[in-house]
Backbone bond lengths (Angstrom), bond angles and torsions (degrees), N, CA, C in turn:
res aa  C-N    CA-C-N  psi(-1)  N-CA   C-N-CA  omega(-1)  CA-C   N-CA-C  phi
1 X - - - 1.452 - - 1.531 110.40 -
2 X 1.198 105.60 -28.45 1.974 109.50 179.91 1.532 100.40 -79.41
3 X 1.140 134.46 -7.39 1.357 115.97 161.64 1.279 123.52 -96.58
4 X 1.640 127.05 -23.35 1.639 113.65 158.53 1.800 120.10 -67.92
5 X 1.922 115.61 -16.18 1.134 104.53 162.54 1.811 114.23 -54.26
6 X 1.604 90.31 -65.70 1.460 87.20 -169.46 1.696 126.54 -51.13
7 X 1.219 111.54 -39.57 1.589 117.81 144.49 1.424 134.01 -15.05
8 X 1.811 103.27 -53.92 1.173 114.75 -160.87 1.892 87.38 -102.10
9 X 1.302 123.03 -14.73 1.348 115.59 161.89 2.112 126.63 -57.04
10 X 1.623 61.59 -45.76 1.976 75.69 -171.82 1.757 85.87 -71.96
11 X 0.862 160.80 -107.10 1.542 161.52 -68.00 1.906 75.54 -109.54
12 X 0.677 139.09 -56.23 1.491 139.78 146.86 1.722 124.88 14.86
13 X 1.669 94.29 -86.05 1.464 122.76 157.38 1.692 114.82 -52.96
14 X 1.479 109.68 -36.68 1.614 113.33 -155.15 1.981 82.24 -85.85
15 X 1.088 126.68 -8.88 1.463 131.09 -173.25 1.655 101.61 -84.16
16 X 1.155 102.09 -54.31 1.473 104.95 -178.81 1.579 114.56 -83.54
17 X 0.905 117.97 0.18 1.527 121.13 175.37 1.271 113.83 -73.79
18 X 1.693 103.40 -61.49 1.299 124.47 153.42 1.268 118.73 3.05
19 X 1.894 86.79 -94.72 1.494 122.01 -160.15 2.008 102.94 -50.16
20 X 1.618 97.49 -42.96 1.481 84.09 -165.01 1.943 100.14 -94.64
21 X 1.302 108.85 18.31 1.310 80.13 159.18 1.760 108.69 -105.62
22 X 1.500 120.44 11.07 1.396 100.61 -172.06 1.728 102.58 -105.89
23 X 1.965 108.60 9.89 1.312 129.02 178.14 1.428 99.69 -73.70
24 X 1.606 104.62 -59.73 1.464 114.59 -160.95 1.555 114.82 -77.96
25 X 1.571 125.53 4.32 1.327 132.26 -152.94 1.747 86.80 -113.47
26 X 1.231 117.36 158.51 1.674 111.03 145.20 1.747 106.58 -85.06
27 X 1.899 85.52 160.86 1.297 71.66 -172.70 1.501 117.34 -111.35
28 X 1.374 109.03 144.29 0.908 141.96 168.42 1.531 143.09 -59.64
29 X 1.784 123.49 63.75 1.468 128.16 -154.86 1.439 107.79 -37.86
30 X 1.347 114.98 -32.82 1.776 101.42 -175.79 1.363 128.27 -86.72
31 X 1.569 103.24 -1.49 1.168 100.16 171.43 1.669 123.64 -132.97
32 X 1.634 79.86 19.24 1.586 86.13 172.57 1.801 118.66 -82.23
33 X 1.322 121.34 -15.39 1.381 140.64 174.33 1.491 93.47 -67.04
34 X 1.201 97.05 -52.45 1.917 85.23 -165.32 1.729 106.51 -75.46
35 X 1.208 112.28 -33.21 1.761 114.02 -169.32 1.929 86.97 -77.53
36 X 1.684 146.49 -33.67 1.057 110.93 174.71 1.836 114.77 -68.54
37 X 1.108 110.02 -48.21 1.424 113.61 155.52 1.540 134.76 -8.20
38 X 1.252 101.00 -43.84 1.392 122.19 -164.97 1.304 106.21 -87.80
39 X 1.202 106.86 -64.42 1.642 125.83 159.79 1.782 126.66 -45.03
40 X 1.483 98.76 -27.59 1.641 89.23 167.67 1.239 106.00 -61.80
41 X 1.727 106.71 -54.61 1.255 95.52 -155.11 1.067 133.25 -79.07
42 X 1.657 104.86 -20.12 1.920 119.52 146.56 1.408 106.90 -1.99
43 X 1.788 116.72 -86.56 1.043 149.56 -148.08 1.739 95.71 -80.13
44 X 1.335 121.82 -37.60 1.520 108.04 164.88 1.366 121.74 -42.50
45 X 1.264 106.95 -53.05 1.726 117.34 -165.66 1.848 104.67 -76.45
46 X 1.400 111.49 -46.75 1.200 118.95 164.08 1.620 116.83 -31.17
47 X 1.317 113.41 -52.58 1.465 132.68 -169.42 1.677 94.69 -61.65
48 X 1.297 116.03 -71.29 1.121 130.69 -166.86 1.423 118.27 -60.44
49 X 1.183 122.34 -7.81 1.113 125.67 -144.28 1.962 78.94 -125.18
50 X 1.482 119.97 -42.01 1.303 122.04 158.79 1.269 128.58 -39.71
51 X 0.929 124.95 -51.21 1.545 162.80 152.55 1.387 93.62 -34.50
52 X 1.142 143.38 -104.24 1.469 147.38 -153.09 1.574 95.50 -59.38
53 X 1.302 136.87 -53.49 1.176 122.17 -147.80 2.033 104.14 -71.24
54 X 1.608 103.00 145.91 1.637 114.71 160.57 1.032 99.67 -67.70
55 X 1.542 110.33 122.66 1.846 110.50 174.03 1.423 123.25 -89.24
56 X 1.896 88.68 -13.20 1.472 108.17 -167.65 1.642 84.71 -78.86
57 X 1.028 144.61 -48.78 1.524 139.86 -179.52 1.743 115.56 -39.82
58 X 1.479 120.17 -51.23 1.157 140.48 160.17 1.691 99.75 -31.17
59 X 1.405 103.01 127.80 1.809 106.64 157.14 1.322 110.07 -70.80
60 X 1.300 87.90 155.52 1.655 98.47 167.20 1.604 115.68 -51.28
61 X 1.425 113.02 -53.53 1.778 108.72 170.29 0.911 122.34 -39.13
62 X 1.581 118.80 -56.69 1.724 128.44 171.43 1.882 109.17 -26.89
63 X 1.748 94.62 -65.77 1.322 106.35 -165.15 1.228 111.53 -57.62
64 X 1.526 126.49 -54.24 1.571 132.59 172.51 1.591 103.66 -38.36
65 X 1.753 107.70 -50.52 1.554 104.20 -161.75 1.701 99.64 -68.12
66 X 1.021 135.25 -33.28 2.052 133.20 -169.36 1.446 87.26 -92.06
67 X 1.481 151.01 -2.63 1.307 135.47 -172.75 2.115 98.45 -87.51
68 X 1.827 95.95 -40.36 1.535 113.78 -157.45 1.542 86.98 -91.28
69 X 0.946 142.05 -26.73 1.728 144.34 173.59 1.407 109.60 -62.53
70 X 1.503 118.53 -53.12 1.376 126.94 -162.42 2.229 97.48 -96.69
71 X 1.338 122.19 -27.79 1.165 88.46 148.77 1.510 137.45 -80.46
72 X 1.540 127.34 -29.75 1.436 121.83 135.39 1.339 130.54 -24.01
73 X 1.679 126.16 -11.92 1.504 120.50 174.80 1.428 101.86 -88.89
74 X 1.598 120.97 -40.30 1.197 138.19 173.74 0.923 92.34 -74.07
75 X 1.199 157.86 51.84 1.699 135.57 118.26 1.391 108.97 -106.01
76 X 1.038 91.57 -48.31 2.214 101.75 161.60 0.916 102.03 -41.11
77 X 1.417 132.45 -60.04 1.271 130.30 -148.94 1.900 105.80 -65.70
78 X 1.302 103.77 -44.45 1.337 117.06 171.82 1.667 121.59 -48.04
79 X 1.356 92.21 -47.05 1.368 113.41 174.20 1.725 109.06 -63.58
80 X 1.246 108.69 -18.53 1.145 91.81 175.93 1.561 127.62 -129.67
81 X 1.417 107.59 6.73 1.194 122.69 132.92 1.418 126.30 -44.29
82 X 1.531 131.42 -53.61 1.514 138.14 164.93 1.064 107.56 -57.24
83 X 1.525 141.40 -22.02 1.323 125.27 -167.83 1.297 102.49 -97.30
84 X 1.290 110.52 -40.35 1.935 124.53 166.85 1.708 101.49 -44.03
85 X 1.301 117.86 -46.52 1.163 101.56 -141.21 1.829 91.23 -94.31
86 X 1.116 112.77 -19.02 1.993 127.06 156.82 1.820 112.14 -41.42
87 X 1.540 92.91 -61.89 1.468 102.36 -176.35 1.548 114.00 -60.94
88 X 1.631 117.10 -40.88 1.455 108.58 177.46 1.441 97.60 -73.04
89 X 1.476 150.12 -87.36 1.022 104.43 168.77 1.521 155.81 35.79
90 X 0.856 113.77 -115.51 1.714 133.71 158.22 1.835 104.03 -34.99
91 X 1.477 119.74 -32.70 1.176 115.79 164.01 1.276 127.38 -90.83
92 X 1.126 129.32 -11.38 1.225 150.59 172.49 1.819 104.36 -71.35
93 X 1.424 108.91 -69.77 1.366 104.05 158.96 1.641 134.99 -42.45
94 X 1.131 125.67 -36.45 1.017 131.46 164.74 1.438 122.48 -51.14
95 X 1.066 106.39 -46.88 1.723 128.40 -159.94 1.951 87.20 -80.17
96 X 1.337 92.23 -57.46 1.856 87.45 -175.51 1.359 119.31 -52.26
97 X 1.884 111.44 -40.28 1.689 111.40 -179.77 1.640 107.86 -75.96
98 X 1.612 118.79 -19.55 1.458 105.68 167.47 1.099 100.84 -59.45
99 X 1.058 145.22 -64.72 1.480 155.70 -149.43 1.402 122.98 -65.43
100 X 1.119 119.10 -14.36 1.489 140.44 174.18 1.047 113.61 -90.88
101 X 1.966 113.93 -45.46 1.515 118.10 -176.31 1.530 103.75 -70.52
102 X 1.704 116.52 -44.48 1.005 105.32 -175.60 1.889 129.02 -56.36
103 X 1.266 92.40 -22.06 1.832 116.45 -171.94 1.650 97.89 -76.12
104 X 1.252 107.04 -26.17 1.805 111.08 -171.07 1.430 96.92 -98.26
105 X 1.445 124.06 3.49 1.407 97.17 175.61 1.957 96.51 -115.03
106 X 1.254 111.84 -3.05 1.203 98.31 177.40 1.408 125.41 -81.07
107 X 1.819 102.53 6.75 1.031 115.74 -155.75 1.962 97.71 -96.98
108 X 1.131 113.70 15.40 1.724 120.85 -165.80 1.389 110.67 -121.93
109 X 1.239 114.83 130.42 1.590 113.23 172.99 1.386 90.99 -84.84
110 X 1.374 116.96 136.18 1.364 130.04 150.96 1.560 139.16 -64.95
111 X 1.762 82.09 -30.83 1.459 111.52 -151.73 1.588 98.46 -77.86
112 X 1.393 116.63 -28.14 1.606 110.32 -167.12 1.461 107.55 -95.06
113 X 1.755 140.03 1.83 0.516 120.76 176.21 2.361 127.23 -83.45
114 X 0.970 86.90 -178.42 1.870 88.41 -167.47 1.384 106.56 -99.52
């Protein structure tokens, strides 16, 4: 049982590693598919791995320490919800001023100039 804790410690850490390096990075469209990707399945095995373990086996430190870790993921997580929700945004704008320039250039005969 002390090795799916420690298991479920590391995949834990490997969650928040993650999370705060795709906080501290700009982001990146091509690799944001793969880093949510990555992260489901993080949190799959995490889950499962919750699931099997005796918690009553776990010390109390253990438990305090994955209680104060995993609300620290949920603050990231928050954190990175706002940054998600910046980037659509900021992409959203983009897409609209292409879309305008493109609308302002259909607006020109080419043909009559010398």
């Amino acid at each position: 049982m002390e090795k799916l804790i420690l298991l479920f410690e590391e995949f834990v850490m490997k969650a928040i590693v993650l999370t705060e390096s795709i906080l501290n990075a700009p982001i990146d469209q091509d690799k944001l598919e793969g880093f949510t990707e990555n992260r489901d399945r993080l949190f799959l095995v995490i889950d499962k791995l919750s699931r099997d373990i005796d918690w009553q086996a776990a010390t109390l430190d253990q438990r305090e320490n994955f209680n104060r870790q995993i609300d620290y993921i949920k603050k990231l997580d928050e954190k990175l919800v706002v940054k998600l929700q910046e980037h659509q945004i900021e992409m959203r704008r983009e897409i609209e001023s292409t879309h305008r320039q493109s609308e302002s250039i259909k607006g020109y005969n080419l043909s009559n100039t010398k």
